[in-house]
N, C-alpha and C positions, 0 to 999 in steps of 0.2 A: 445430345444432352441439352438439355434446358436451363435454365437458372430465373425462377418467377421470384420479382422482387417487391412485395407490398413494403409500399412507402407513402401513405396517403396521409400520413399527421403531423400534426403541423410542429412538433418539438417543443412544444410549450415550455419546460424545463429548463431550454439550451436561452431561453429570453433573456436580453434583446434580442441576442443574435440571429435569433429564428423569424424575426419578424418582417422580415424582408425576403427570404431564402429557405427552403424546407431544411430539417438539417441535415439530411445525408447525402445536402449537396456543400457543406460547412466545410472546406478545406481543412485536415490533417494533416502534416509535417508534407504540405504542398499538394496533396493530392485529397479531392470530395472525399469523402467513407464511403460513400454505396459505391464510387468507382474502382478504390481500396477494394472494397467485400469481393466483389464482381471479379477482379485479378485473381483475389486471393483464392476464390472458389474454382475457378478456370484452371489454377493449378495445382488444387489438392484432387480434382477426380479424376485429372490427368485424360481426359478426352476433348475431341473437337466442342466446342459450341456452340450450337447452329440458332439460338433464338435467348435471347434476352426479355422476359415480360417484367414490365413495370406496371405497378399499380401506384398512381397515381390520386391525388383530391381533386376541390373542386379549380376548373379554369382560374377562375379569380386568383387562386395564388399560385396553381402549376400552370400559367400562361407557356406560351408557346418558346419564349427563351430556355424554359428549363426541359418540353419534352424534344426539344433541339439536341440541349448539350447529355439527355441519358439515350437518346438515339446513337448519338458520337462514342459515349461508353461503351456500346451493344459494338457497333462497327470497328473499334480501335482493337478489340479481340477476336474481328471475326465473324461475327455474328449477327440475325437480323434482330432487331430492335421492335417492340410491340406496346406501346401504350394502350394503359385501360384505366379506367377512372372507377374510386371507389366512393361515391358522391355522399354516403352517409356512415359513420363511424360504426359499423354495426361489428366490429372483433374482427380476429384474425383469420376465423373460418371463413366469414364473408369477405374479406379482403380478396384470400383465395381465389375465393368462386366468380370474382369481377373479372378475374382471367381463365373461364372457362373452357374458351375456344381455343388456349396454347397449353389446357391442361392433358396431354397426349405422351405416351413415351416415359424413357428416363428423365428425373427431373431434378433440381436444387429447388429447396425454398427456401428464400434467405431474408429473413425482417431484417430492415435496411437500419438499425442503430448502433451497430455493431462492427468490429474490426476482430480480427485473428489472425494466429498462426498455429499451424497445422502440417504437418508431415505423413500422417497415416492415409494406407491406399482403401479403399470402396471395396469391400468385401463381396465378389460376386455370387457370394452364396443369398445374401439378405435381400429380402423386399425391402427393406427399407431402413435409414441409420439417423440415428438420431445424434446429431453433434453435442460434444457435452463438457465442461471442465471443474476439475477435480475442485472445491468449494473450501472453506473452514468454516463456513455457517451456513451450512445446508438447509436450516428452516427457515431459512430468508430468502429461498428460492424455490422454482419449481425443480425436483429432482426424478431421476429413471429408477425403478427397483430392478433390480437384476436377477434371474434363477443361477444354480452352481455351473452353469454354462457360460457364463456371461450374457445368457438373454435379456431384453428389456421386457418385463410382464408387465409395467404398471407406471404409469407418469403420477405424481402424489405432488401439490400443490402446496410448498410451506409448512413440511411434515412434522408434527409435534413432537411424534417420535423420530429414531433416526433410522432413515430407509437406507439411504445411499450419500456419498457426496460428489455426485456426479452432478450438476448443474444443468438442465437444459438453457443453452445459449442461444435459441431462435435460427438453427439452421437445420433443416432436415433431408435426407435425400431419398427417393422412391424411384424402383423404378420400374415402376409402370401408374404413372403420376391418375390417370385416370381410375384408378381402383380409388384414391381418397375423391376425386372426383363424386364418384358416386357414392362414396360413404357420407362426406358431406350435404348433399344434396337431400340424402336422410335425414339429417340433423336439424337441418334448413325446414323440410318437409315437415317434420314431427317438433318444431318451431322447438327444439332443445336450446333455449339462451340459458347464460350467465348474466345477472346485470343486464338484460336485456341486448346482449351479444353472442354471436356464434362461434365457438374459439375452435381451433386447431383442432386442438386434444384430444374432445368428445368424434372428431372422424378418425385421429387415428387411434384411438381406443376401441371403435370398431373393427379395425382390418386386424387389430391383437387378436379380438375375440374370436374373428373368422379363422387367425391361424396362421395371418402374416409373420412373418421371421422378421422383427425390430430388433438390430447390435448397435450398440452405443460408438462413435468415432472421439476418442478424444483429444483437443485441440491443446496444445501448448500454452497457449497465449488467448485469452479471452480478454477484447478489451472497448469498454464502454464510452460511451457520449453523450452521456444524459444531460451532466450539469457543467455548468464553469471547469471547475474545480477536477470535477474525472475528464474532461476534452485534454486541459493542460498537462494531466498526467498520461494522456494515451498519445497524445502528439510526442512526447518525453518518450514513449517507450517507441514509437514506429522511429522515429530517429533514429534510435539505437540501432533498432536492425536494420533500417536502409544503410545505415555508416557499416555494420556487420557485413552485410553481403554487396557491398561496394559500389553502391549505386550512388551517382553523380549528384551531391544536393546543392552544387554552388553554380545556380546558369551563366552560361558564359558571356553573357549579357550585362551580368549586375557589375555595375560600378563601386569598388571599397577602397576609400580616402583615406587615408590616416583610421584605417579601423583593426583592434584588436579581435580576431575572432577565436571562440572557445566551442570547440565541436563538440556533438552533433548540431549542425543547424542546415536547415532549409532556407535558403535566400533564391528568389524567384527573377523570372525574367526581368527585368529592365529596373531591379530596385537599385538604387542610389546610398549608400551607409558612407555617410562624413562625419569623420571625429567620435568614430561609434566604440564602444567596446560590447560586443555579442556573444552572448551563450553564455553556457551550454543549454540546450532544449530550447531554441529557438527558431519560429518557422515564420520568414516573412513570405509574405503574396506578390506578385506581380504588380509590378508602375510604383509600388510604395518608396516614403524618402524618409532615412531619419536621419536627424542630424543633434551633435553634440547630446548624445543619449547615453546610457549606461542600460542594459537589457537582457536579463534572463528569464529562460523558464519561460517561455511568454509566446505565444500565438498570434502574430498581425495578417489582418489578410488583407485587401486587392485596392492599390491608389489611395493606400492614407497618409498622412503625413506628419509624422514624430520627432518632437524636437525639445533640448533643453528637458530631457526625461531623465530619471531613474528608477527604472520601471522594473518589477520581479513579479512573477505568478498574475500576468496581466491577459487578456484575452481583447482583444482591439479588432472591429468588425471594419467593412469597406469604406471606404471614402472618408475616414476620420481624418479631424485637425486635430493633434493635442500637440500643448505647449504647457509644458508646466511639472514640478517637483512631487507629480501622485504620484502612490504604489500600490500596488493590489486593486486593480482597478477592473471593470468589468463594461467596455462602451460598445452599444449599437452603430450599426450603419449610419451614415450622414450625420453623428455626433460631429459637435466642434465644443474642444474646449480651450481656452484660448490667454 
């Protein structure tokens, strides 16, 4: 099994924070999202995974730090690790197709903005499943239409009427990954854009039409990265279920001083909390110090340094200074406020 992950843009939305770091390498309740996704997918098809492809932008921002640390992702499950570059924004289909030569076999394809939870097993009967979760405003999305089978006959893009409210969530599984291969390549071929882009859709709209068997997979927990505002509420729910199913969020590393803490929280290798009161829904980074702070709801990540805060619904990127009585606050890498 496979897992191809296009991840070539640049997050624009998630700014500042993206402005230094793609975002689905933006830590979540201590762990990137695409390394998040990559777990998470590892253990819903429930097979070996022998190859990880990333699709990547241009060098200038996915330098060689970052196809280091998604090689490390590929390896930490097992698997070999394949960088490919998708040097001009041309859609999802052409993302795809930048990883041609690992498009072989069973496969995942998972657009890296995205987090879930997911219990249901790959139905061996299907060519292919499309992940999807259940919606309350279904024309605000792209959705699957279904026949009295539960088949998928038709993807409908922000349907006026109501098709379905099953949501495509941008994760799909094939398997025999090379039949979209060649259907895109059509697409590609017969220069079929959108907006001057190649999407998904229009290949596997073809292998429908040939007769491909698409059953919808529905996930639990569909949960986004777009903006400030949904990171801080997705960090808040993965919390939740790491404290659920027991996993370790306090390294045994971190230093806490006189701190009251209010679980779920994430506190990272070598942070330092004096005089703190923390949580609930807080995820700090590694090397980071606060001191004499008050702090919920709030996201810090890697060697900042907080202090004399009362901080709620705050998002704080790498290397920051702040010192001072703001709330709701929203600060880039190498900010100092002081």
């Amino acid at each position: 099994m496979k897992i191809i992950v296009p991840m070539a843009g640049r997050g624009s939305r998630l700014r500042p924070h993206t402005l230094t770091i793609p975002k689905p390498l933006v830590p979540v309740a201590g762990v990137p999202i695409v390394e998040q996704l990559v777990r998470d997918i590892a253990r819903v098809v429930n097979q070996p995974i022998n190859e990880v492809a990333f699709v990547i932008g241009d060098p200038a921002f996915f330098g060689d730090e970052i196809v280091e640390q998604l090689l490390k992702i590929a390896s930490d499950i097992g698997a070999k690790g394949t960088i490919y570059r998708q040097l001009n924004p041309l859609g999802t289909g052409h993302a795809i197709m930048c990883a041609a030569d690992s498009l072989s076999g069973p496969a995942v394809v998972a657009y890296a903005d995205t987090l879930i939870r997911a219990k249901f097993a790959l139905n061996p009967e299907a060519d292919s499943i499309i992940w999807v979760k259940k919606v309350e405003s279904p024309e605000a999305y792209g959705v699957v239409k279904l026949d009295e089978k539960g088949v998928i006959t038709e993807l409908v893009e922000k349907p006026n009427k109501f098709v379905s409210d099953l949501a495509v969530i941008g994760i799909y599984y094939f398997k025999k990954i090379e039949k979209l291969k060649e259907a895109l390549q059509t697409v590609i071929d017969e220069k079929l854009t959108h907006g001057g882009e190649y999407q998904i859709n229009d290949g596997i709209k073809r292998l429908m039409a040939a007769g491909d068997l698409f059953l919808p997979g529905e996930v639990d927990e569909w949960m986004d990265c777009g903006n400030k505002e949904i990171t801080l509420e997705t960090n808040t729910k993965m919390l939740g279920f790491l404290e659920a199913e027991g996993k370790e969020l306090i390294h045994s590393s971190a230093v806490l001083e006189n701190t009251t803490l209010i679980p779920p929280c994430y506190i990272g290798p070598n942070v330092r909390l004096n005089n703190v009161t923390i949580g609930p829904a807080v995820s700090v980074g590694s090397g980071t110090v606060i001191e004499n702070t008050t702090l919920s709801h709030s996201l810090i990540q890697k060697n900042s340094h907080i202090s004399n805060a009362i901080l709620k619904d705050a998002m704080i990127g790498n290397q920051v200074v702040f010192d001072g009585q703001f709330t709701k606050i929203s600060l880039g890498d190498y900010t100092e406020m002081k």
